[in-house]
VMD Tcl script that builds the backbone (N, CA, C; Angstrom):
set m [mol new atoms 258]
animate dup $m
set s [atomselect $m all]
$s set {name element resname resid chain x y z} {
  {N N UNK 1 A 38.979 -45.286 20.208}
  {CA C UNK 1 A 39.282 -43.877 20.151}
  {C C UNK 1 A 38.711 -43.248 18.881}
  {N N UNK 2 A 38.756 -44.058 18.092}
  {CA C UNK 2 A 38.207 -43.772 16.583}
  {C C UNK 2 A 36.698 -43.767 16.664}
  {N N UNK 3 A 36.355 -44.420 17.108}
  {CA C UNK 3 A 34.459 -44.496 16.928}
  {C C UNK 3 A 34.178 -42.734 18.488}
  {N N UNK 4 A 34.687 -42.752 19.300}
  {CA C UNK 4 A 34.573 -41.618 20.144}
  {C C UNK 4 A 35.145 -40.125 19.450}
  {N N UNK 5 A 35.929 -39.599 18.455}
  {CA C UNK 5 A 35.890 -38.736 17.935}
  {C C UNK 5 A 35.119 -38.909 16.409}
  {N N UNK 6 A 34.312 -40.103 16.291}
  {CA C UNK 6 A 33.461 -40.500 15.486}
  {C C UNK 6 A 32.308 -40.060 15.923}
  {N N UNK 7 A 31.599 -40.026 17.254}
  {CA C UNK 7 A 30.518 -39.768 17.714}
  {C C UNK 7 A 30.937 -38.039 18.363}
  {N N UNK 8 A 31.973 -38.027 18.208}
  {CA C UNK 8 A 32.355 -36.141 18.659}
  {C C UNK 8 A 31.831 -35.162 17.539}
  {N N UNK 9 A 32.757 -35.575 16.746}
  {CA C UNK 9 A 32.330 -34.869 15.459}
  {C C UNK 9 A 30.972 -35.164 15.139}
  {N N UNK 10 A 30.285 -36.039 15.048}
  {CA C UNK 10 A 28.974 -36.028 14.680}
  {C C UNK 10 A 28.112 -35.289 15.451}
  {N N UNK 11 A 28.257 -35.342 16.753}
  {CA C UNK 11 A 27.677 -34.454 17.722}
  {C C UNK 11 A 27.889 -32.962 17.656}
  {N N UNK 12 A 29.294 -32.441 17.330}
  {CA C UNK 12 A 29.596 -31.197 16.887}
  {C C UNK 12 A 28.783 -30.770 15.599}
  {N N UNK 13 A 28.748 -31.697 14.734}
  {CA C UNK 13 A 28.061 -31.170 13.504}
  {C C UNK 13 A 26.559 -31.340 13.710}
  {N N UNK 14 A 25.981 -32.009 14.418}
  {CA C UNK 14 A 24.726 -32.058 14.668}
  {C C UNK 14 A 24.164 -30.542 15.562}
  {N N UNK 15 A 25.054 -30.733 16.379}
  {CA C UNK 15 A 25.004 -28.989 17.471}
  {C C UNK 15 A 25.154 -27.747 16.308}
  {N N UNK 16 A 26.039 -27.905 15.299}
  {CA C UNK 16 A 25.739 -26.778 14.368}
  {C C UNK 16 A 24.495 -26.670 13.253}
  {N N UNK 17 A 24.322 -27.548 12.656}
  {CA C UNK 17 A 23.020 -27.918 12.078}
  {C C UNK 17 A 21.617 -27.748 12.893}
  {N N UNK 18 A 21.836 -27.896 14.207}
  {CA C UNK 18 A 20.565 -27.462 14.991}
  {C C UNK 18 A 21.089 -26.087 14.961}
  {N N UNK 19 A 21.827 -24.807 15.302}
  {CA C UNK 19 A 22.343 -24.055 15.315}
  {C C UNK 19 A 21.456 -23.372 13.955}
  {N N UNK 20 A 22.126 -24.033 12.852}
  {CA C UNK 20 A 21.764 -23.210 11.222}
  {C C UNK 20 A 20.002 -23.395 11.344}
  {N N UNK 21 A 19.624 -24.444 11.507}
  {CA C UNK 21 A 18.327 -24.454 11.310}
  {C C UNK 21 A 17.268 -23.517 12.350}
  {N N UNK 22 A 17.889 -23.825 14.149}
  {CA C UNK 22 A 17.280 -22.216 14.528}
  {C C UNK 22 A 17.583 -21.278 13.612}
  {N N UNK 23 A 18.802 -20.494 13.256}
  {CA C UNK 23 A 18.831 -19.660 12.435}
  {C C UNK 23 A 17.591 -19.553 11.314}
  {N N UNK 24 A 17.341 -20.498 10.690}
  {CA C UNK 24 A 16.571 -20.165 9.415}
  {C C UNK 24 A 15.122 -19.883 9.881}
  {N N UNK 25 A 14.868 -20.462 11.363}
  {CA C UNK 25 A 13.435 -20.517 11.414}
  {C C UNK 25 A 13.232 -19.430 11.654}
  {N N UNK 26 A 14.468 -18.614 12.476}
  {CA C UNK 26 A 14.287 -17.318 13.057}
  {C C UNK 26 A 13.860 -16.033 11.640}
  {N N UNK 27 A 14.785 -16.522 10.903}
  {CA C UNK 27 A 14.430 -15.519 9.563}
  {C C UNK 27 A 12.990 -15.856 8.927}
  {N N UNK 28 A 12.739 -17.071 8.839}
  {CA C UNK 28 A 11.867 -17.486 8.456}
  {C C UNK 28 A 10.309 -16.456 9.410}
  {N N UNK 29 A 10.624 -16.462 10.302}
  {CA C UNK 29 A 9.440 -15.844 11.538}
  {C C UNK 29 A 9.422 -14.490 11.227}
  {N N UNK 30 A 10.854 -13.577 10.975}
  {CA C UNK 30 A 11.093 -12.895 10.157}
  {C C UNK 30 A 10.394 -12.129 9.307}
  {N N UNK 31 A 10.322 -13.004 8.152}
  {CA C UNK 31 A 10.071 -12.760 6.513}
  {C C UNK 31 A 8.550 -13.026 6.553}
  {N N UNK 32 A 7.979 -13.832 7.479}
  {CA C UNK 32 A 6.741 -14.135 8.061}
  {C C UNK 32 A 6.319 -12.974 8.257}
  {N N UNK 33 A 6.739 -12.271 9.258}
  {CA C UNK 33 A 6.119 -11.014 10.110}
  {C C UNK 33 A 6.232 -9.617 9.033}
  {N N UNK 34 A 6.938 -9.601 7.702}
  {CA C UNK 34 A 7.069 -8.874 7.449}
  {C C UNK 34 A 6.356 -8.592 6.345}
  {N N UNK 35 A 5.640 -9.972 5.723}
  {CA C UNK 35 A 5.286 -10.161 4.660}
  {C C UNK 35 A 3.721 -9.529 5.085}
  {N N UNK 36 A 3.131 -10.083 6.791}
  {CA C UNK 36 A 2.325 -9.524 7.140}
  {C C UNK 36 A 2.242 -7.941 7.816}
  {N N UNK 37 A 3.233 -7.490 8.052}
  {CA C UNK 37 A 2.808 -5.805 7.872}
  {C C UNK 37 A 2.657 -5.738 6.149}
  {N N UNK 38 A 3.456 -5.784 5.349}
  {CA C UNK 38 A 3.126 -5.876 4.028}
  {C C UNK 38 A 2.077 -5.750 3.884}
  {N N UNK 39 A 1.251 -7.087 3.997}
  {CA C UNK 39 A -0.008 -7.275 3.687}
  {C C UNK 39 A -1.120 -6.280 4.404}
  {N N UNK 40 A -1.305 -5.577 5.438}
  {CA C UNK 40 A -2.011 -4.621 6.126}
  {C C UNK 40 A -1.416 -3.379 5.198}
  {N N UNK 41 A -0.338 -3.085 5.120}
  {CA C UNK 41 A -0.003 -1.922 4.277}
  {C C UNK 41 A -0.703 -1.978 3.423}
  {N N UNK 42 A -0.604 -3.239 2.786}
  {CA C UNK 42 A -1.294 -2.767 1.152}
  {C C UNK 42 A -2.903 -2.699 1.157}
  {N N UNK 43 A -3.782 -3.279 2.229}
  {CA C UNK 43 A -5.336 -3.188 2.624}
  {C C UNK 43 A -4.993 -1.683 2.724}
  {N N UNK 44 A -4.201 -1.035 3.579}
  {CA C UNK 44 A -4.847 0.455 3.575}
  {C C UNK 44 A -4.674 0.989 3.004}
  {N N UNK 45 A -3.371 0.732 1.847}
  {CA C UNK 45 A -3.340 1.649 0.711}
  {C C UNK 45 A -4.539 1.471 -0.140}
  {N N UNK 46 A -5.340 0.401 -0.467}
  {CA C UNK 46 A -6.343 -0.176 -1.598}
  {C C UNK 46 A -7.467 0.509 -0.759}
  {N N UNK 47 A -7.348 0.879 0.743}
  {CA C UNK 47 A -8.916 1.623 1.065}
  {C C UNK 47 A -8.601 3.434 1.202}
  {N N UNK 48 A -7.211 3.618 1.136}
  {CA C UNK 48 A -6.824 5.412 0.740}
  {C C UNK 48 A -7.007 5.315 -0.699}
  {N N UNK 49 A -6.864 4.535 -1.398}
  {CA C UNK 49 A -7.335 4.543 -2.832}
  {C C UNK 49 A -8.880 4.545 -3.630}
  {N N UNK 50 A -9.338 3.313 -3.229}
  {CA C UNK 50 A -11.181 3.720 -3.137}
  {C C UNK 50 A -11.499 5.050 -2.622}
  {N N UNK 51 A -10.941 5.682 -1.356}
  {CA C UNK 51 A -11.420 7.188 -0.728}
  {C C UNK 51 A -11.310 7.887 -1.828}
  {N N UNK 52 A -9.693 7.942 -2.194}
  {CA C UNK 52 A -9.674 8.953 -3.328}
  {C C UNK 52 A -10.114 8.837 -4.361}
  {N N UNK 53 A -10.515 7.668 -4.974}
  {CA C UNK 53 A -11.278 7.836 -6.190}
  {C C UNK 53 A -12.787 8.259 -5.938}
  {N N UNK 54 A -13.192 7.756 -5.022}
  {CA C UNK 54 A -14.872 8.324 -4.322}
  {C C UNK 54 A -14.710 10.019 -4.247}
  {N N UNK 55 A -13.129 10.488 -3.553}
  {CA C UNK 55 A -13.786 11.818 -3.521}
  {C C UNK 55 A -13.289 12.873 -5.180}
  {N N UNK 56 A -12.392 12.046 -5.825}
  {CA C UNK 56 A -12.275 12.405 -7.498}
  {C C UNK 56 A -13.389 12.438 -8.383}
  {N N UNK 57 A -14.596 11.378 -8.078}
  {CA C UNK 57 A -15.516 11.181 -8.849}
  {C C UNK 57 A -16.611 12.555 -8.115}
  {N N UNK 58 A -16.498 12.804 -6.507}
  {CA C UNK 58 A -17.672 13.812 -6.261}
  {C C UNK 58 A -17.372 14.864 -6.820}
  {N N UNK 59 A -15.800 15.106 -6.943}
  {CA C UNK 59 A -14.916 16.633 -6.922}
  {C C UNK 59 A -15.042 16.848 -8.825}
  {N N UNK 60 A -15.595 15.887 -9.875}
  {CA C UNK 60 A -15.281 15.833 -11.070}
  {C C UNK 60 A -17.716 16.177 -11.043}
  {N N UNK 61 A -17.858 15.589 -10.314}
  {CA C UNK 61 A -19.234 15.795 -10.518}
  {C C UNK 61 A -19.522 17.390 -10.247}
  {N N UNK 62 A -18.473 17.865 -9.127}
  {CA C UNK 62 A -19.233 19.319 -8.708}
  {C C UNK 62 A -18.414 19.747 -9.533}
  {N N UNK 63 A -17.878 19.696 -10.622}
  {CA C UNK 63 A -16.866 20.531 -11.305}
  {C C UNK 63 A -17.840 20.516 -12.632}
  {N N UNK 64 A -18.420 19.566 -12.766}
  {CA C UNK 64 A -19.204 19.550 -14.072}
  {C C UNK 64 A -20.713 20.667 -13.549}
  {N N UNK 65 A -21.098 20.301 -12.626}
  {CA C UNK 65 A -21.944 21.041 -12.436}
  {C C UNK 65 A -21.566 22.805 -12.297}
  {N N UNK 66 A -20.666 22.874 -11.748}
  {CA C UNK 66 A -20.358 24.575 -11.427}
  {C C UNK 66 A -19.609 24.897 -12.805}
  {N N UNK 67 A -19.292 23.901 -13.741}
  {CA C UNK 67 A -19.417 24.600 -15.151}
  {C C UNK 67 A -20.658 24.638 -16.039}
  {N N UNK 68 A -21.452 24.111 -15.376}
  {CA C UNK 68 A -22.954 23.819 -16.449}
  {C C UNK 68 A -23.713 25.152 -16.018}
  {N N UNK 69 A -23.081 25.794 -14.896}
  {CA C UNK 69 A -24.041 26.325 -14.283}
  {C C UNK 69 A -23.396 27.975 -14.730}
  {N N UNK 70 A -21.915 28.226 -14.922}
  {CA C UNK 70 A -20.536 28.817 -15.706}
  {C C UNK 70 A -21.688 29.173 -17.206}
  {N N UNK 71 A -21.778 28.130 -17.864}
  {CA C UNK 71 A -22.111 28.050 -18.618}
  {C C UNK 71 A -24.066 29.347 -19.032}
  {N N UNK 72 A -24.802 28.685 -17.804}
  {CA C UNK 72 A -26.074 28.926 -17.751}
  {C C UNK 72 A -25.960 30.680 -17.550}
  {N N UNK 73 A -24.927 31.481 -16.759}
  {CA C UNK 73 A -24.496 32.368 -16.242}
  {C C UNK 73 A -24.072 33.032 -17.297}
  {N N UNK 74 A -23.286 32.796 -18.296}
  {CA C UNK 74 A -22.359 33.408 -19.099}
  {C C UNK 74 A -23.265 33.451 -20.600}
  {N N UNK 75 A -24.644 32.763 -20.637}
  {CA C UNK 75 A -25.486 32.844 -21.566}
  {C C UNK 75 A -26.335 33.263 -21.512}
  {N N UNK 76 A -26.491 34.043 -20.395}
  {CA C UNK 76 A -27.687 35.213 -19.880}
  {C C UNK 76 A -27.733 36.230 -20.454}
  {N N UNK 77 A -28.856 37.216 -20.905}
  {CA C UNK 77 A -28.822 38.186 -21.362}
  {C C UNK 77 A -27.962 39.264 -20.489}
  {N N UNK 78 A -28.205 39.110 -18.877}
  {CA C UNK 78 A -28.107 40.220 -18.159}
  {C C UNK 78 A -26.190 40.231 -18.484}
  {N N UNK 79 A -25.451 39.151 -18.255}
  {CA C UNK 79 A -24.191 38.596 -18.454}
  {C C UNK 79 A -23.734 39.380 -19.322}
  {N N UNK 80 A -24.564 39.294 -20.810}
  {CA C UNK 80 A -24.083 39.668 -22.203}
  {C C UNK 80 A -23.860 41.224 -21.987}
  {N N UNK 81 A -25.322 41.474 -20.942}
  {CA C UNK 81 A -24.802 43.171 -21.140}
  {C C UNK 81 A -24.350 43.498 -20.361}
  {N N UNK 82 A -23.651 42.935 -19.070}
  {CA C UNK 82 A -22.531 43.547 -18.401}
  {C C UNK 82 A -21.082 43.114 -18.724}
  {N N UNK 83 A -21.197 42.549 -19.534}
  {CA C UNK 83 A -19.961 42.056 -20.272}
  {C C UNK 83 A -20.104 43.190 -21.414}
  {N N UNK 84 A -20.657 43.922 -22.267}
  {CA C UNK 84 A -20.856 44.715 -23.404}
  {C C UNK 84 A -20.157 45.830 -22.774}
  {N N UNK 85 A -21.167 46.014 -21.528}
  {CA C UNK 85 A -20.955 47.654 -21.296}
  {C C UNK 85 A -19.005 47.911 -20.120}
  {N N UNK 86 A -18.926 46.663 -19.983}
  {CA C UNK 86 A -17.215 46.890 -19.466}
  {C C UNK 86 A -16.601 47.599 -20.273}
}
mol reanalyze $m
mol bondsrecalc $m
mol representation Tube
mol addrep $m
């Protein structure tokens, strides 16, 4: 009787231990799947980031130019004298 609630209980605790360990694999598949949206998130943030620095560097180039040009405009004679005669 002793060795049969010897092999009960072991069987009960074996049925829960298979039990916990599905459990973990399930989280495990989980933390898996999540780590990989993660990982796609962060590829498209690192290629919305290259965009924006590509279009910071065009938007800083035409800014230098439409002040060089600010510049070329505002050092004109014709400039000086419609700026005089306001």
């Amino acid at each position: 009787m002793s060795d049969e609630n010897s092999i009960e209980n072991l069987e009960k605790r074996i049925k829960i231990l298979e039990n916990e360990l599905n459990e973990e694999k399930l989280n495990y598949k989980k933390q898996a799947m999540e780590i990989g949206k993660l990982v796609f998130q962060n590829e498209d943030y690192e290629y919305e980031i290259k965009k924006l620095k590509e279009e910071n560097k065009k938007l800083k180039k035409e800014n230098a130019e439409l002040n060089a040009f600010k510049q070329e405009v505002e050092s004109s004679t014709s400039w000086k004298l419609k700026s005089i005669l306001k």
